[in-house]
TORZA-630803 format. One record per residue: residue number from 1; residue in three letters; chain; x, y, z of N, C-alpha, C in turn. Coordinates in steps of 0.001 Angstrom, whole numbers, padded with zeros to 6 digits, m for minus. Example, Ala and Ser with C-alpha at 12.3 -4.5 7.8 and 13.67 -1.06 7.14 Angstrom:
2
resi, resn, chain, n.c1, n.c2, n.c3, ca.c1, ca.c2, ca.c3, c.c1, c.c2, c.c3
1, ALA, A, 013190, m005690, 007800, 012300, m004500, 007800, 013200, m003300, 007800;
2, SER, A, 012850, m002250, 007080, 013670, m001060, 007140, 012900, 000030, 007870;
***
This chain:
102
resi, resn, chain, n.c1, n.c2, n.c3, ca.c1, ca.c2, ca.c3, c.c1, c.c2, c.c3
1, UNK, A, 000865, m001170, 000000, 000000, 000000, 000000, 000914, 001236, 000000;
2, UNK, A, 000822, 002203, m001109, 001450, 003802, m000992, 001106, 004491, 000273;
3, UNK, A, 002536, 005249, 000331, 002106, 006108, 001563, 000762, 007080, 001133;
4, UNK, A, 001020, 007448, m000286, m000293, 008228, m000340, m001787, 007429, m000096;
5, UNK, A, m002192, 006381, m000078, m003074, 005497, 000111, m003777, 005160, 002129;
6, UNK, A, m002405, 005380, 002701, m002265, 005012, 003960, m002695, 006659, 004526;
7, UNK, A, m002019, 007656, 004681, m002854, 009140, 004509, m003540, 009277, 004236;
8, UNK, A, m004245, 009223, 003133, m005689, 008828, 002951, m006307, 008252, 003910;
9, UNK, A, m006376, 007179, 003906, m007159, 006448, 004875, m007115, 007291, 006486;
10, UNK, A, m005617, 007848, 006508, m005838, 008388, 008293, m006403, 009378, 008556;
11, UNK, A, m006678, 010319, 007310, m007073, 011354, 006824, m008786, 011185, 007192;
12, UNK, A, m009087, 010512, 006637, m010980, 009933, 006644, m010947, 009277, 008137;
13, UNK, A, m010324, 008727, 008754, m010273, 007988, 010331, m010404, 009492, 010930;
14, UNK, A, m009603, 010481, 011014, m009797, 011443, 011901, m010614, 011894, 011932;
15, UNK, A, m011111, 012702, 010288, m012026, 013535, 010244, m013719, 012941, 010188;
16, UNK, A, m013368, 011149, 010586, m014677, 011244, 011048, m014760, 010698, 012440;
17, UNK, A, m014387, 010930, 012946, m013775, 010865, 014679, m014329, 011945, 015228;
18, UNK, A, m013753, 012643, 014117, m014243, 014323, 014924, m015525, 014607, 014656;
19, UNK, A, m016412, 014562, 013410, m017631, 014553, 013217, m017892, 013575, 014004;
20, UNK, A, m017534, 012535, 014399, m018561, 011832, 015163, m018565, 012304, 016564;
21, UNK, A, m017592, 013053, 016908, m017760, 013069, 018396, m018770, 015059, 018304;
22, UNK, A, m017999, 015848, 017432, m019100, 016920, 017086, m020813, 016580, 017069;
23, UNK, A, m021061, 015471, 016617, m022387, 015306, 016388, m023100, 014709, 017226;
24, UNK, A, m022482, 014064, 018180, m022775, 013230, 019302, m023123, 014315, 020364;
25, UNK, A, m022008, 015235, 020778, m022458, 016333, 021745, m023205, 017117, 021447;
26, UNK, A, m023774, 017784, 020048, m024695, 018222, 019795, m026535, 017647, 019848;
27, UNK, A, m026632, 016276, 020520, m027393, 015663, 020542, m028419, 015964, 021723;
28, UNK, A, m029818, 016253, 022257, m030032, 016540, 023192, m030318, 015297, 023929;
29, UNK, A, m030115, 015533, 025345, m030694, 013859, 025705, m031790, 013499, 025403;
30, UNK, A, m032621, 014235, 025484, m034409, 013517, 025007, m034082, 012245, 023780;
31, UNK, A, m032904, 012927, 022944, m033039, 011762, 021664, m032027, 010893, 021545;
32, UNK, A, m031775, 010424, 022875, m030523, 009979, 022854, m030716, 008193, 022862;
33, UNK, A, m031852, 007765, 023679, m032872, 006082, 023262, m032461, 006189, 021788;
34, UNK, A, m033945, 007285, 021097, m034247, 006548, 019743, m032929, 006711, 018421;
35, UNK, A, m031692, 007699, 019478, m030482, 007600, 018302, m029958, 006261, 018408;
36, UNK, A, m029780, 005630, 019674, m029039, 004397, 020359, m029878, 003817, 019403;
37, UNK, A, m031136, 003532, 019664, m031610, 002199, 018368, m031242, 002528, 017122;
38, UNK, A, m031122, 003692, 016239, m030887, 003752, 015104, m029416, 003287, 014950;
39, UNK, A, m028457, 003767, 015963, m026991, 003115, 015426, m026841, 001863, 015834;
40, UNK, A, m027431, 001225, 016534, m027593, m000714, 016364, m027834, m001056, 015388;
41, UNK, A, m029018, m000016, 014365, m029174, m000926, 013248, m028118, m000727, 012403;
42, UNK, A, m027125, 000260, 012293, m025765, 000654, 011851, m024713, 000130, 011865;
43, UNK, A, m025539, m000511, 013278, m023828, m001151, 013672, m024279, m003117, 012735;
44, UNK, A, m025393, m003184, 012593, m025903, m004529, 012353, m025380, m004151, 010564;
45, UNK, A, m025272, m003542, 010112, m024437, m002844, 008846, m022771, m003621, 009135;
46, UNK, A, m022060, m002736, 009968, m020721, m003312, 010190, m020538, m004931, 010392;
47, UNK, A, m021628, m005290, 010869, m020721, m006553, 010989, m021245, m007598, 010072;
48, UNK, A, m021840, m007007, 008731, m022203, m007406, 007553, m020453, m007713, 006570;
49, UNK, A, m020615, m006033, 007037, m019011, m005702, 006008, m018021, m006002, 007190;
50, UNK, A, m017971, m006405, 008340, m016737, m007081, 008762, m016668, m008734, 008297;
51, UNK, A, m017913, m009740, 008006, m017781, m010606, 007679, m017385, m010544, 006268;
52, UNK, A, m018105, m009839, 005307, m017070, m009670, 003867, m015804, m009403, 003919;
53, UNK, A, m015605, m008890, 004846, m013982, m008253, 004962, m013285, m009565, 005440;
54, UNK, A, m014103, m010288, 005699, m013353, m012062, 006223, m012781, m012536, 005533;
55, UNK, A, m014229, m012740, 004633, m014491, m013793, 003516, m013106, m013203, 002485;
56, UNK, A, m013021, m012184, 002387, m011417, m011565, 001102, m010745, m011681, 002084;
57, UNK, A, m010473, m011657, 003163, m009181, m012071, 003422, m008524, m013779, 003496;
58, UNK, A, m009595, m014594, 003491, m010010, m015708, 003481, m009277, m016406, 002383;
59, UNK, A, m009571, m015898, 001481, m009251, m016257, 000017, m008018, m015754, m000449;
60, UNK, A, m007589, m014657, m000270, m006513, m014086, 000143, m005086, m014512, 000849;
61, UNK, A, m005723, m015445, 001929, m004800, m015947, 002554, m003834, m015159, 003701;
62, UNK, A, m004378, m014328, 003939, m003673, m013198, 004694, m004175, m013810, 006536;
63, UNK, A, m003396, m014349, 007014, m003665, m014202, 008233, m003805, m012856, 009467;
64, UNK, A, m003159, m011915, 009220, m003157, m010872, 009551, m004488, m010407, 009412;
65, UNK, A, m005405, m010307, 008223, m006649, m010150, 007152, m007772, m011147, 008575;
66, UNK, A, m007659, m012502, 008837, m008639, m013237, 009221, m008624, m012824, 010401;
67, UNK, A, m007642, m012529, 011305, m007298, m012351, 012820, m008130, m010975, 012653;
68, UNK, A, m007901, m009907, 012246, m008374, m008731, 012209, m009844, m008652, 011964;
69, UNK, A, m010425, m009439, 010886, m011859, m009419, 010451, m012566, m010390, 011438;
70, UNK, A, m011898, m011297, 012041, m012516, m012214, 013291, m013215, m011208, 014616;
71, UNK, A, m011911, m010197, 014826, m011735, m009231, 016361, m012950, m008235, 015312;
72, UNK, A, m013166, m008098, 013910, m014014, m006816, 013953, m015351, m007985, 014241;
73, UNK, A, m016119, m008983, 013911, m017114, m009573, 013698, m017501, m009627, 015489;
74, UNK, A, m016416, m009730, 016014, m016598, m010187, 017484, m017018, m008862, 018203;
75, UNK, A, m016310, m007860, 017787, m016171, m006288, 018607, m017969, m005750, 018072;
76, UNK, A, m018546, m006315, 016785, m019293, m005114, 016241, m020313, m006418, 016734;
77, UNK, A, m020572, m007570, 017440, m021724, m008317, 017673, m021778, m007905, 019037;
78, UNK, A, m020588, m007270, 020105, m020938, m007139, 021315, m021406, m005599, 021054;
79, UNK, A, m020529, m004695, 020336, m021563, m003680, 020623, m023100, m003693, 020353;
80, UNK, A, m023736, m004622, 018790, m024776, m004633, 018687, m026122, m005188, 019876;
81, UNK, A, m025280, m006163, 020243, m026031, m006950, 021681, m025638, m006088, 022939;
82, UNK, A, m024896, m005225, 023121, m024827, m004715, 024106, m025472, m003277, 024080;
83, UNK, A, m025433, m002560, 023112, m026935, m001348, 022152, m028149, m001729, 022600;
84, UNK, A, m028492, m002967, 022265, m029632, m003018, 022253, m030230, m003252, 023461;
85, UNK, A, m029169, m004418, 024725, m029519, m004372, 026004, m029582, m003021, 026527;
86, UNK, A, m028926, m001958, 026570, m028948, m000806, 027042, m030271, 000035, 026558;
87, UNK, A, m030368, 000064, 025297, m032120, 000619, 024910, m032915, 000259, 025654;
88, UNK, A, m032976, m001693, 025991, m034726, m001950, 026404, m034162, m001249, 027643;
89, UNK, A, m033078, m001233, 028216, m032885, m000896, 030028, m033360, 000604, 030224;
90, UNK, A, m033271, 000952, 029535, m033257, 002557, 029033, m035061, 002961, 028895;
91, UNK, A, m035833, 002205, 027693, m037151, 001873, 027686, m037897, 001232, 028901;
92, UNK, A, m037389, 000764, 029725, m037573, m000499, 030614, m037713, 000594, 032001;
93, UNK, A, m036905, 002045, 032149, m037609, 003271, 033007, m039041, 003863, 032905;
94, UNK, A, m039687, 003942, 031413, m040690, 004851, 030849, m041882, 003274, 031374;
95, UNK, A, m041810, 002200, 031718, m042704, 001830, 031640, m043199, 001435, 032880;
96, UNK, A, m044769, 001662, 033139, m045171, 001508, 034986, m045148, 000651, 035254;
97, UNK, A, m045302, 000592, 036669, m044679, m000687, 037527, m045810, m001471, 037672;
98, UNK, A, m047135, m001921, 036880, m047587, m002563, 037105, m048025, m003510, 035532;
99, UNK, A, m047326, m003204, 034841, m047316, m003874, 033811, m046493, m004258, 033478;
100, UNK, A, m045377, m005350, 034203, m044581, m006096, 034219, m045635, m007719, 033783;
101, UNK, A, m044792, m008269, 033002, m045220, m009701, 032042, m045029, m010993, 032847;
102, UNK, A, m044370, m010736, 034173, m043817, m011834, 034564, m045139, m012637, 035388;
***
C-alpha cells in the first residue's frame, strides 16, 4: 500500500472521529434512546461488512486479514447486543410498575 493510500485512509479515520464526536455532543438527551436504536441498526451494517472483509481475506490468505476481520465480527456483535440491552434498560424506566409480564 502507498504512503499516499495510507494518509488517505488516516485522513478519513480522523475527520470522522471528529464529526462523530461533534455530532454526538450536539445531541439533546431527550433523543438519545431513539439515536441508540438507530446506530444498532448501523452497527448490524458493520458486521455485515466485517464478515465480507473475512471472507477476502479468506481467500486471500492473509492471516493478519482473518485475525483482524474475526476481532471486527466479534467487537461489532458485542456492541450490537450490548446497544440493544442498554435501549430496552433505558425503555424499561418509561414503563409503569404494574405492567410487568412476569
Amino acid at each position: 500500500m502507498a504512503i499516499g493510500e495510507i494518509l488517505l485512509l488516516v485522513f478519513v479515520f480522523v475527520i470522522a472521529a471528529f464529526l462523530g464526536v461533534e455530532l454526538i455532543s450536539k445531541v439533546p438527551s431527550q433523543l438519545h434512546t431513539p439515536l441508540m436504536s438507530g446506530t444498532n441498526a448501523i452497527s448490524g451494517i458493520t458486521i455485515v461488512g466485517a464478515i465480507s472483509a473475512m471472507a477476502i481475506a479468506l481467500h486471500t490468505s492473509g492471516v493478519l486479514g482473518v485475525i483482524l476481520g474475526f476481532a471486527a465480527i466479534v467487537l461489532a456483535t458485542i456492541n450490537v447486543v450490548g446497544g440493544y440491552m442498554v435501549t430496552d434498560r433505558m425503555l424499561g424506566m418509561f414503563k409503569k410498575k404494574g405492567n410487568d409480564k412476569k
